[in-house]
C-alpha positions as CSV (number, residue, x, y, z in Angstrom):
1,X,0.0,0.0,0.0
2,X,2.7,2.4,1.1
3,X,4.3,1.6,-2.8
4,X,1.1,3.2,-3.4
5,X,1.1,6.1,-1.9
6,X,4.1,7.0,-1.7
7,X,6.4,5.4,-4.2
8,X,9.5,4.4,-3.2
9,X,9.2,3.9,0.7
10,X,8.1,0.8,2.3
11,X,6.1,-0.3,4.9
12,X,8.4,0.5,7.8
13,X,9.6,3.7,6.7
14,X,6.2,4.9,6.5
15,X,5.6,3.6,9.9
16,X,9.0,5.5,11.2
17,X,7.5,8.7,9.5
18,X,3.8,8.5,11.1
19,X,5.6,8.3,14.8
20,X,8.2,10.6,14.1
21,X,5.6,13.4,13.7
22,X,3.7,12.8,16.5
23,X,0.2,13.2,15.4
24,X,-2.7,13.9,17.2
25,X,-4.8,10.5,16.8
26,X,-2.5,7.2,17.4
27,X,-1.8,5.4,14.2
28,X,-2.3,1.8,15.0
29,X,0.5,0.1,12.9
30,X,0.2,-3.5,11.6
31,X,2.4,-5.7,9.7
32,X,1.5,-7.7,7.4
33,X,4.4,-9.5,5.8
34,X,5.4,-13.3,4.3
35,X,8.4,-12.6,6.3
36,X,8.8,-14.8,9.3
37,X,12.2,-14.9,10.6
38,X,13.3,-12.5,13.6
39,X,15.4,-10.0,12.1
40,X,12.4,-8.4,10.0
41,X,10.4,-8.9,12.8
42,X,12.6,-7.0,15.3
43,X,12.6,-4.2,12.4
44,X,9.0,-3.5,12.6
45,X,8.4,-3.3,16.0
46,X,11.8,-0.7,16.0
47,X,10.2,1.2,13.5
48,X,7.0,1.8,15.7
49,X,4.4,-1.0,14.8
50,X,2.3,-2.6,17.4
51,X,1.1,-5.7,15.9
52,X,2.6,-8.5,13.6
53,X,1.0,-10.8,11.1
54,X,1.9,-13.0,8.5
55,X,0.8,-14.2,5.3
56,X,-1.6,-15.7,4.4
57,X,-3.4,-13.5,6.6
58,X,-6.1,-15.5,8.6
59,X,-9.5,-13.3,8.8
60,X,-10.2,-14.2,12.1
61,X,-6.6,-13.6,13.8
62,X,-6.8,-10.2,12.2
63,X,-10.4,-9.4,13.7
64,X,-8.8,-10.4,17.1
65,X,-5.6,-8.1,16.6
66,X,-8.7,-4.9,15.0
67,X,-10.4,-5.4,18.7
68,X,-7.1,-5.4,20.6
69,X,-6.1,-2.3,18.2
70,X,-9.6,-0.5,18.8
71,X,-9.0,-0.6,22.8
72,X,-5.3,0.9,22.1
73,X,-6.4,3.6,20.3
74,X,-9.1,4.1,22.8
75,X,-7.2,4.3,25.4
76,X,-4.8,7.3,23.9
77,X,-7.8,9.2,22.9
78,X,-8.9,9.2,26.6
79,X,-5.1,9.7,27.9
80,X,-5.3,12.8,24.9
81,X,-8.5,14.2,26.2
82,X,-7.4,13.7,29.9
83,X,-4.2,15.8,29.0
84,X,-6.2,18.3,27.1
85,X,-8.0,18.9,30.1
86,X,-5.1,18.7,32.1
87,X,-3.7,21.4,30.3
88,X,-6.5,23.8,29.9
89,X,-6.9,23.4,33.9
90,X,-3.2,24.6,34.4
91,X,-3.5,27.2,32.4
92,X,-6.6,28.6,33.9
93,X,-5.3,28.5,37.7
94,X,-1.6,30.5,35.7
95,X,-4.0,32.9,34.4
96,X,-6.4,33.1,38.0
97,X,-2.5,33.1,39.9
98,X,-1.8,36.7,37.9
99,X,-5.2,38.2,37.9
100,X,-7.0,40.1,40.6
101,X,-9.8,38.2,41.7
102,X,-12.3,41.7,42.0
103,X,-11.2,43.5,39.5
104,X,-9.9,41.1,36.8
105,X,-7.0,43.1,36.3
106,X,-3.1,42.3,36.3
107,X,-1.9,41.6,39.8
108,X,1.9,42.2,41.5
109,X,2.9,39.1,40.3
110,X,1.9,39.7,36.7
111,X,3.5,42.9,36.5
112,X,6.4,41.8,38.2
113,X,6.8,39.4,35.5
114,X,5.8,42.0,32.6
115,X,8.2,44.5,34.0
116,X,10.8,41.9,33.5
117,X,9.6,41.9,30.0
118,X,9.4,45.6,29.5
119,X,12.9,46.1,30.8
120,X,14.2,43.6,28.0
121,X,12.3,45.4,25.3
122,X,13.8,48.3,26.4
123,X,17.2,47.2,26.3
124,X,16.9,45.1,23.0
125,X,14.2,47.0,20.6
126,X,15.1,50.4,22.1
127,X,10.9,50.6,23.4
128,X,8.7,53.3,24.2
129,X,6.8,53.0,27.5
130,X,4.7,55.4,29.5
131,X,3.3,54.5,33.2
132,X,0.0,55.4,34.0
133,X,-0.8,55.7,38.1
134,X,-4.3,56.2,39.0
135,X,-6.0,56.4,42.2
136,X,-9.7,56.8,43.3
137,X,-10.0,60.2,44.9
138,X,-11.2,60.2,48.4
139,X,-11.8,56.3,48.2
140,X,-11.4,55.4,52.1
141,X,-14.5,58.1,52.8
142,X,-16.7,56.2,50.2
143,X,-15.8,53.1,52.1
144,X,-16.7,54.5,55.4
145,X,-19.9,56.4,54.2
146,X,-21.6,53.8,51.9
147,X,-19.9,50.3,52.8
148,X,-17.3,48.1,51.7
149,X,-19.5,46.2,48.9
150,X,-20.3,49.4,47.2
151,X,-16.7,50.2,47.0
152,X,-16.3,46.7,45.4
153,X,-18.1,48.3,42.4
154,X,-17.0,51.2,42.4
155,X,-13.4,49.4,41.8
156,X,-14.8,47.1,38.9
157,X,-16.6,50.0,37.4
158,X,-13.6,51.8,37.3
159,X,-11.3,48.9,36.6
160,X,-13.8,48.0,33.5
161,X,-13.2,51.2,32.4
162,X,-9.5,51.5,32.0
163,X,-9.8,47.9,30.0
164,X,-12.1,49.3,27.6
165,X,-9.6,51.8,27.3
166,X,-6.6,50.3,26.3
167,X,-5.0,49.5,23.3
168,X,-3.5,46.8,21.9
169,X,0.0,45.9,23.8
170,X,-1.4,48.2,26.6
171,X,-1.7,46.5,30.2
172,X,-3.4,47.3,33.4
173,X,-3.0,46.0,37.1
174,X,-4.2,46.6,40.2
175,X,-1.6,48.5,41.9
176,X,-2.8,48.6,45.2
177,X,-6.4,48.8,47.3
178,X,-7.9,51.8,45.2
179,X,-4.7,52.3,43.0
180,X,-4.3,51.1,39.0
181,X,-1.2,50.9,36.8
182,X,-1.4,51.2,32.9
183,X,1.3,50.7,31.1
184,X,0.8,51.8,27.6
185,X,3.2,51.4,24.6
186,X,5.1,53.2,22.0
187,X,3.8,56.3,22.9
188,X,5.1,59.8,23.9
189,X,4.5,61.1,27.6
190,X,2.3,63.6,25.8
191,X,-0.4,61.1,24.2
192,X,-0.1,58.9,27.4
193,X,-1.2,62.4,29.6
194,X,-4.1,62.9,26.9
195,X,-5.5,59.1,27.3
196,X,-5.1,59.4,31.1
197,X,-7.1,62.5,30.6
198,X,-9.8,60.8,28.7
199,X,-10.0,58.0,30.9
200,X,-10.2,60.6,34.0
201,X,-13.4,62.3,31.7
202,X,-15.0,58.7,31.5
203,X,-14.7,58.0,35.3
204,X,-16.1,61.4,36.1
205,X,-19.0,61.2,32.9
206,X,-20.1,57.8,35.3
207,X,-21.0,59.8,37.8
208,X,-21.4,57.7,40.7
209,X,-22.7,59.1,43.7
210,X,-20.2,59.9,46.0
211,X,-22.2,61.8,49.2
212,X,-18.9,61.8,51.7
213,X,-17.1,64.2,49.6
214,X,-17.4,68.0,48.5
215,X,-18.3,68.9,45.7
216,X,-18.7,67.1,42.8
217,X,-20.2,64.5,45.2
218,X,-19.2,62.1,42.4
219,X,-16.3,59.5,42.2
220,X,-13.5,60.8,40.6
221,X,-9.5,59.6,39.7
222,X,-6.1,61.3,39.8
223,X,-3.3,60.1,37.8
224,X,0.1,60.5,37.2
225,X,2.2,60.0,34.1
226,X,5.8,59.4,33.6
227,X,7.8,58.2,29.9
228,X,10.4,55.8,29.6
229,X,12.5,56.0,26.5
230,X,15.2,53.8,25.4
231,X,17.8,57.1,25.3
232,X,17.3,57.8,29.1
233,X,19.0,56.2,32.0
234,X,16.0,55.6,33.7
235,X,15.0,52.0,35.3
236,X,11.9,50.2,35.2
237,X,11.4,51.2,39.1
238,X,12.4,55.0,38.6
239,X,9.6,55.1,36.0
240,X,6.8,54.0,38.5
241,X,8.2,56.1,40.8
242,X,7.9,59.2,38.9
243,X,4.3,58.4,37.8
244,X,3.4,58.0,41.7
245,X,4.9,61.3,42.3
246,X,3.3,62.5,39.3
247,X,0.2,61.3,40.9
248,X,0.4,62.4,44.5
249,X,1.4,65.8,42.9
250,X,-2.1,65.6,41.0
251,X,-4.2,64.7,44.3
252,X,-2.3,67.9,46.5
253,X,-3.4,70.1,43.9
254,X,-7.1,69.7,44.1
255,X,-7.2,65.4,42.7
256,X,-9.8,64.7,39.3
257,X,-6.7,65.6,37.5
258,X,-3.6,64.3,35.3
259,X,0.1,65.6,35.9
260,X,2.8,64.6,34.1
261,X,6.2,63.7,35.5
262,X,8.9,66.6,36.5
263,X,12.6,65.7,35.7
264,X,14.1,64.1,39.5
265,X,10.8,64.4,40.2
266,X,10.7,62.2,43.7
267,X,7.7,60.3,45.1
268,X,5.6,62.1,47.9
269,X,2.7,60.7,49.3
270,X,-0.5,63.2,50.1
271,X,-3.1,61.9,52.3
């Protein structure tokens, strides 16, 4: 058959071709031969078949070898499906592992593995990044006033709206309780201050009640924004903390606003 098919190859170097490409579905190899003696024997089962017969072929022996074949193959299709499984369940508790549970966003370990990433892109492609650092103004009074569970939303809703946000090779994580990190790609400190802006519009155009604050009475962000380019001596960790000063700059100035990063700048946390 193989003569067939494939002129020029034989039986067992079709059979050494089929296993040496691992496919999906087990190929149940047997040989049907006039050969007898050991050696050619010994050859077939080397070459990856799993059964033996020789001419002339008896009907019934081969319907024997078909059943014992059928519950082989069975048997890998169950150990394939099991793995399959196995597999998808792994990579579901990876993702759960680097995922805030309320928010769905990137946790610390995620972005401690990205920033890892980042820094080599940085190094090697010569990269463009700009941090993001946002913060729910006045976030411990909504707790207090209206109750933990409300807060919960209010940190989805605001979560939700920085993913609908971003761009494609943008990331966000959950910094800290009320505190979100974007990092955003090829893009100039500028055009990361004017999305940071827009996303600070959105947050504000939700208007959720907020009753323990002064005016607006609304929930609002601050955020900070700091560049890293591949020309500056600036690591991964002075970045974020020149967006957090950038930010903490932002809420001692009135908060519901965006400041971008000062030169040195140094981080300075506002109550």
């Amino acid at each position: 058959i193989s003569d067939l098919m494939m002129p020029g190859m034989d039986g067992l170097e079709l059979c050494r071709r089929v296993r040496a490409e691992s496919p999906i579905h087990y190929t149940y190899f047997i040989f049907l031969t006039a050969l007898s003696d050991k050696p050619h024997l010994l050859a077939g089962i080397e070459a990856g078949a799993d059964d033996y017969l020789a001419k002339p072929l008896d009907r019934e022996e081969l319907y024997v070898r078909l059943i014992s074949a059928s519950r082989v193959t069975s048997l890998h299709r169950q150990l394939r499906e099991q793995s399959k499984s196995l597999e998808e369940m792994n990579s579901r508790l990876f993702e759960q592992s680097r995922t805030d549970l309320l928010t769905k966003l990137g946790n610390r370990l995620r972005l401690q593995e990205d920033l890892e990433v980042l820094r080599g892109r940085v190094a090697r492609y010569h990269h463009t990044y700009c941090a993001v650092m946002c913060d729910i103004d006045f976030f411990k009074s909504y707790n207090d006033h209206h109750g933990h569970y409300p807060g919960d939303e209010v940190l989805r809703t605001v979560a939700n709206t920085i993913t609908k946000n971003l761009r494609r090779g943008d990331e966000a994580y959950r910094f800290g309780g009320e505190e979100f990190l974007i990092i955003l790609s090829e893009q100039s400190v500028e055009s990361a201050a004017i999305a940071a802006e827009r996303l600070r519009q959105q947050v504000e155009a939700l208007a959720i009640p907020h009753d323990a604050r002064t005016p607006p009475h609304i929930v609002t962000i601050s955020a900070g924004v700091a560049s890293l380019r591949p020309d500056e001596e600036k690591t991964v960790e002075v970045l974020l903390r020149q967006a957090d000063a950038a930010l903490y700059r932002a809420k001692s100035e009135g908060r519901n606003r965006v400041e971008i990063a000062s030169v040195g700048e140094r981080a300075m946390r506002v109550v």
